[in-house]
N, C-alpha and C positions, 0 to 999 in steps of 0.2 A: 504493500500500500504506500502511496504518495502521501504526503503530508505536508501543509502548507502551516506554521503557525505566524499569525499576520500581524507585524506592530506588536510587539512584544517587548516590554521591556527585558534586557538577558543581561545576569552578571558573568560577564567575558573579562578574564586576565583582571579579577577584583574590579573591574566598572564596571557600569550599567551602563547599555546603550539601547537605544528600542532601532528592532532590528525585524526579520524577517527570516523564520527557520526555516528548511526545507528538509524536509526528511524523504529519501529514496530508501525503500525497503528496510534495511536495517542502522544505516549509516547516514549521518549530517551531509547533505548532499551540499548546502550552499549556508551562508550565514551573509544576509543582506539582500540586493536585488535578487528575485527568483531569474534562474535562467530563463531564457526563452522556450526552452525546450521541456522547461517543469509545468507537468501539469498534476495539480491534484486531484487525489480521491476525496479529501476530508480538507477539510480548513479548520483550523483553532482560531479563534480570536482572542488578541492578545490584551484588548483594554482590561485594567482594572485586575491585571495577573502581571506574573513576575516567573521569567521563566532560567531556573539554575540546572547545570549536570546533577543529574539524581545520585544524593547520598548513597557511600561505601561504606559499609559497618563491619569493619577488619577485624572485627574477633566476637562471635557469637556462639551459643548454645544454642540452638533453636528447640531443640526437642525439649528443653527444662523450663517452658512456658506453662506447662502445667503443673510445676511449682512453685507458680506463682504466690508471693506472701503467705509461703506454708514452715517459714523457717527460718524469722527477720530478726533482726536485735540481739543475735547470734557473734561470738569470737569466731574468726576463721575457721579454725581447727574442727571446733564446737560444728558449724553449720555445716561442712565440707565431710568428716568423716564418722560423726554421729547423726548428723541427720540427712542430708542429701543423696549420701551413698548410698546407704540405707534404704530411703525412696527407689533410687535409678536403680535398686536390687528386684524390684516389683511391676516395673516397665515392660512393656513388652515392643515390638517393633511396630504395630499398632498403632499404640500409643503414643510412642514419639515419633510416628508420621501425623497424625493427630495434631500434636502439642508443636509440631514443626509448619504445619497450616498454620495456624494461630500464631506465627511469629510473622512469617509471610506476610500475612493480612495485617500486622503491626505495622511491619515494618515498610510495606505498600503506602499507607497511610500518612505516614509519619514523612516520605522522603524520601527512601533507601530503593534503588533500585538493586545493588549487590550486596551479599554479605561473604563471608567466610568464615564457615562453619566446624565447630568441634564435634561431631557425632557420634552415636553408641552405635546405633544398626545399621545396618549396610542397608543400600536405597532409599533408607527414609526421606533422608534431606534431599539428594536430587529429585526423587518422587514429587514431594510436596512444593521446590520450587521451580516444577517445570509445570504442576499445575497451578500453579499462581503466575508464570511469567516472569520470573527473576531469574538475575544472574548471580550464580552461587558458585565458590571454590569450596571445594567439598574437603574434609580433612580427618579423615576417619581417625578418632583419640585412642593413640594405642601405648599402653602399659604393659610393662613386661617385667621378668628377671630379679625378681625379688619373691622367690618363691613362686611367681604364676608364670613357669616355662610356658606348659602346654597353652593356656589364655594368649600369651604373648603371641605367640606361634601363630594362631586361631587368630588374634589380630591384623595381622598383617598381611594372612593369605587373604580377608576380608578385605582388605585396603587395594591387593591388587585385582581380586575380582568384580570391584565396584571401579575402581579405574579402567577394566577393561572394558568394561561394560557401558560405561556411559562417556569414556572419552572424546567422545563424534559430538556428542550433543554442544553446539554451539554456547547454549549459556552455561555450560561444569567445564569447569578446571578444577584444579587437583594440588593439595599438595601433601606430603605427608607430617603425620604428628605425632613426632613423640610427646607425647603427654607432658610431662615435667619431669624434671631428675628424682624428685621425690618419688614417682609412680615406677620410672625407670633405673632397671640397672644398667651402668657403665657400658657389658654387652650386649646388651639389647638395643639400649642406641646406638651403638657403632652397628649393629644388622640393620637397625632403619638405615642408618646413612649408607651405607651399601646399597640398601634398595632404591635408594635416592639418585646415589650413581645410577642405578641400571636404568632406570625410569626416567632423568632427568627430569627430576621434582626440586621443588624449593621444597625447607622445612615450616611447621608452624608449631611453637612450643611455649608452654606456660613459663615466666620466669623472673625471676628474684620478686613474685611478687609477696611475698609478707615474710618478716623478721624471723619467723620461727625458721622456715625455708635456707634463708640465708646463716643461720645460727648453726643449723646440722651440717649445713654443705661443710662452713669451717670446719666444725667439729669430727668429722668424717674424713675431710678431703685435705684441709689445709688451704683452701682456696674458695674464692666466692663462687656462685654458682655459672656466672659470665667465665669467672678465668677457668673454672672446670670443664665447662664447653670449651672451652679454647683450645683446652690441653686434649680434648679426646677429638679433636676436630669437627665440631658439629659448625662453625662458622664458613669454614670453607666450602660449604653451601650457600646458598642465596637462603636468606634465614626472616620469617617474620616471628618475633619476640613479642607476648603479650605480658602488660601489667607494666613490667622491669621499673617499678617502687624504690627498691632498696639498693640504689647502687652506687659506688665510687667511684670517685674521682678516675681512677686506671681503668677499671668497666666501664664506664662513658667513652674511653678513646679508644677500648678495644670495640665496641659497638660500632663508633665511627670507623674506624680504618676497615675493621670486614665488611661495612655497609648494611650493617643489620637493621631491618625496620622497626621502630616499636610500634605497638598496638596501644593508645593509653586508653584506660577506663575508667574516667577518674569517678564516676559516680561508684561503682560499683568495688571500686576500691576502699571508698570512703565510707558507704556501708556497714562493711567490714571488718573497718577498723582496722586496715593493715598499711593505710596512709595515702600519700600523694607522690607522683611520679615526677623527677626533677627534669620537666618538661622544658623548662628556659636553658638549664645546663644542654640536655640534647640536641637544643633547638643550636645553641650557639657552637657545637662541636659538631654540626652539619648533620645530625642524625633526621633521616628520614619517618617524620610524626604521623601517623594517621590514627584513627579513633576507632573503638569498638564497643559497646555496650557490654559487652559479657553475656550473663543468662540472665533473662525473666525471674532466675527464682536469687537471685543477687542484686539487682541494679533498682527496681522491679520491672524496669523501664525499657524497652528496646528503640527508642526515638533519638535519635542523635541528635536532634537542634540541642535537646540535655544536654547532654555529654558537650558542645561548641559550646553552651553558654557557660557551665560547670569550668571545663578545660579554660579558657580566658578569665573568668573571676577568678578561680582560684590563684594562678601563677600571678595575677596583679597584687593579691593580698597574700600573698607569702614571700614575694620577692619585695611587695611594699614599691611596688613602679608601676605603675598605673600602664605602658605601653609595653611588657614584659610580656607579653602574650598579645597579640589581635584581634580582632574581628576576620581579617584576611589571614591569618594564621591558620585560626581555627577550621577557618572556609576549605582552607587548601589541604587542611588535616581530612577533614571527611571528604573530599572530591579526589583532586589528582593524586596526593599524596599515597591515597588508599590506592588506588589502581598502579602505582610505581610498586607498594609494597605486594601488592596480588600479584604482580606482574602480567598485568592486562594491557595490552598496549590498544591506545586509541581511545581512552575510557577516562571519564572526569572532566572533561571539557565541553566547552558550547563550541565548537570549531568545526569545519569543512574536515570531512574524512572520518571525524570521530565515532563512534559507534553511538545510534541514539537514544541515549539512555538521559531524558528528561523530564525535570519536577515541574510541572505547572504550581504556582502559589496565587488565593484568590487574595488578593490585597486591600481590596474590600470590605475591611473589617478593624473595628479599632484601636484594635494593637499595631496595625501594620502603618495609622495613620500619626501623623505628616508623613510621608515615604520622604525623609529629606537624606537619606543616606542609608538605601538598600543593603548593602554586606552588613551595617550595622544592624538593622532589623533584624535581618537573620539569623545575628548570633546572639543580640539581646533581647528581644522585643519577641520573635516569632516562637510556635511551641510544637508545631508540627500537622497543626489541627488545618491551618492551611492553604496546605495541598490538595490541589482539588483533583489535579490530572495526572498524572504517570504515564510516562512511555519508555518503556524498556526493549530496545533492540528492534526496536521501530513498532512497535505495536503497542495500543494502546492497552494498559492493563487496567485501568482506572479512571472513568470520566465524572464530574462531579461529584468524585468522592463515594463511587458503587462500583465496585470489583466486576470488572468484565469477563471474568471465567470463572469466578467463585462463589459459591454459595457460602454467603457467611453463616447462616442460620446451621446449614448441615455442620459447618467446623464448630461455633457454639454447642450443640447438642453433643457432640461426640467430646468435648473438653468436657463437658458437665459430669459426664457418664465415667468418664476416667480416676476427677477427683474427687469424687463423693467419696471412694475410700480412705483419700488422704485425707479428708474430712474430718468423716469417721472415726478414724485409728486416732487422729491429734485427739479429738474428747475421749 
């Protein structure tokens, strides 16, 4: 399908200019006069909307949507291996294709046309974001070598059966995941990272995010958990690093010099109580930022304009410098930056060739008014509610704010049915 989006205002390279999109099938065919040779199927009209590259949510759970606020006000330790795990032991693939709808439609909503995802069962997540119309890096979460050979094992033949499987599909890419060094033994990550060689995969791994994490790795290794990776080579991959909280001064340049991406979450860090990510240090040490929510049953939130407005307040009131963080910072953390660390080429921009993956926003509302300075709106002003339109890979997923392949009613009913036992079991 043609697409013509008409007088539009678009924030292109942090300004806003009203312009004229052209979408040919999957890809930004032109940005400004339409060719002569475009003719559309569909027209948008762009008065009184604001049109941005649709949000990348670089580190998500999707299937832990239906633990939603079943597990809050919780110490890390406490939420993660008395009660979460616990949950995900009662799961079934079902259900977190289920609870992986439910994030889809969140996340449709809110903004995001991509996420990249941590998951338990194989095909849940591309299942459910190929029926919603999203672009997903898929990252099957695999633990090993600490006593659960065979699991480990059973892991990773699951990693390459769902890579082989869904490879072709235009919107999955892939990367693999070792869970964290805390889930992982030594050799078990160096088997990921073999398979990583043979597959030519980047990695995507949990990391230095909370003090306890960091405490054992010393205690164990002699080394923080960045320079433990260093030492077993998991760097010498194209590496996306989620949390990275707790690091020094020597970790910030080894991050920099391999080009490792971070993922920050700061809501869902904050939560937690396991802190804040030294986001200004990375930023000034060239480290490549993008943002991710985490899970539904952590953040509680899967909306990134969060997370942009969170990520800029915070680092202005910790560094105590009001310009220590931006609005275009933040912007470029969930857009290009996330598609640098996915390693999506062509993704995060309003630009001729890009892939069209774009947020309609109705502006028409008033929080968005005086519109005297759009990227600011966006990161302080807006909440995600919005968004009216989505078009992801040139098709429209979302018009007015109603999901054009999904039935929300049927993914409500079947989330209902899931957590009346976690209900339950909490009284």
């Amino acid at each position: 399908m043609n697409i013509l989006i008409k007088e539009i205002p678009s924030v292109i390279d942090g300004k806003t200019v009203t312009t004229n999109i052209c979408i040919e099938k999957d890809t930004i065919r032109s940005v400004g006069e339409p060719p002569k040779d475009f003719v559309p199927d569909k027209i948008i009209d762009g008065k009184n909307r604001l049109a941005i590259p649709a949000l990348i949510n670089s580190h998500t759970h999707a299937y832990m949507s239906v633990f939603r606020n079943i597990a809050d006000d919780l110490p890390f330790n406490e939420w993660l291996f008395e009660r979460i795990m616990p949950l995900e032991d009662t799961l079934d693939a079902e259900d977190a294709y289920w609870g992986c709808m439910l994030s889809c439609i969140e996340m449709i909503k809110s903004g995001t046309g991509t996420f990249c995802d941590m998951h338990m069962f194989p095909r849940t997540t591309p299942e459910a974001a190929l029926a919603c119309g999203m672009r997903v890096v898929v990252t099957r979460g695999l633990s090993g070598g600490n006593g659960d050979v065979a699991g480990g094992i059973r892991r990773i033949n699951e990693a390459i059966m769902e890579y082989e499987e869904y490879n072709c599909e235009p919107l999955i890419d892939f990367m693999l995941a070792p869970h964290s060094i805390y889930t992982c033994g030594k050799e078990y990550i160096k088997s990921v990272l073999s398979l990583a060689e043979k597959l030519s995969l980047p990695l995507n791994i949990h990391l230095s995010e909370s003090a306890f994490e960091v405490d054992t790795c010393l205690a164990e290794h002699g080394a923080t958990p960045v320079e433990y990776l260093l030492s077993i080579g998991l760097f010498e991959h194209k590496t996306l690093a989620a949390h990275c909280v707790h690091l020094t001064e020597k970790d910030i340049e080894i991050l920099a010099e391999k080009g490792v991406s971070v993922a920050a979450n700061p809501k869902s860090n904050l939560k937690l109580g396991n802190g804040i990510a030294p986001i200004k240090n990375l930023l000034d040490k060239g480290v490549n930022i993008c943002l991710g929510t985490d899970s539904a049953a952590s953040n509680n939130s899967l909306n990134l304009f969060g997370e942009m407005n969170y990520t800029a307040l915070l680092h202005k009131g910790c560094t105590h410098d009001a310009s220590a963080v931006s609005a275009k910072d933040v912007f470029r953390f969930a857009t290009e930056n996330g598609a640098k660390a996915l390693g999506l080429e062509k993704l995060g921009r309003i630009e001729a060739g890009y892939k069209a993956d774009i947020a309609i926003l109705n502006t028409d509302c008033p929080q968005m008014y005086p519109m005297n300075n759009p990227l600011s709106a966006l990161c302080y002003s807006a909440n995600g509610s919005e968004v009216d339109t989505m078009i992801i890979n040139g098709k429209v997923v979302m018009e007015n704010r109603v999901l054009t392949g999904v039935d929300e009613e049927e993914v409500y009913y079947h989330i209902e049915k899931i957590t009346k036992k976690f209900r339950s079991e909490k009284k």
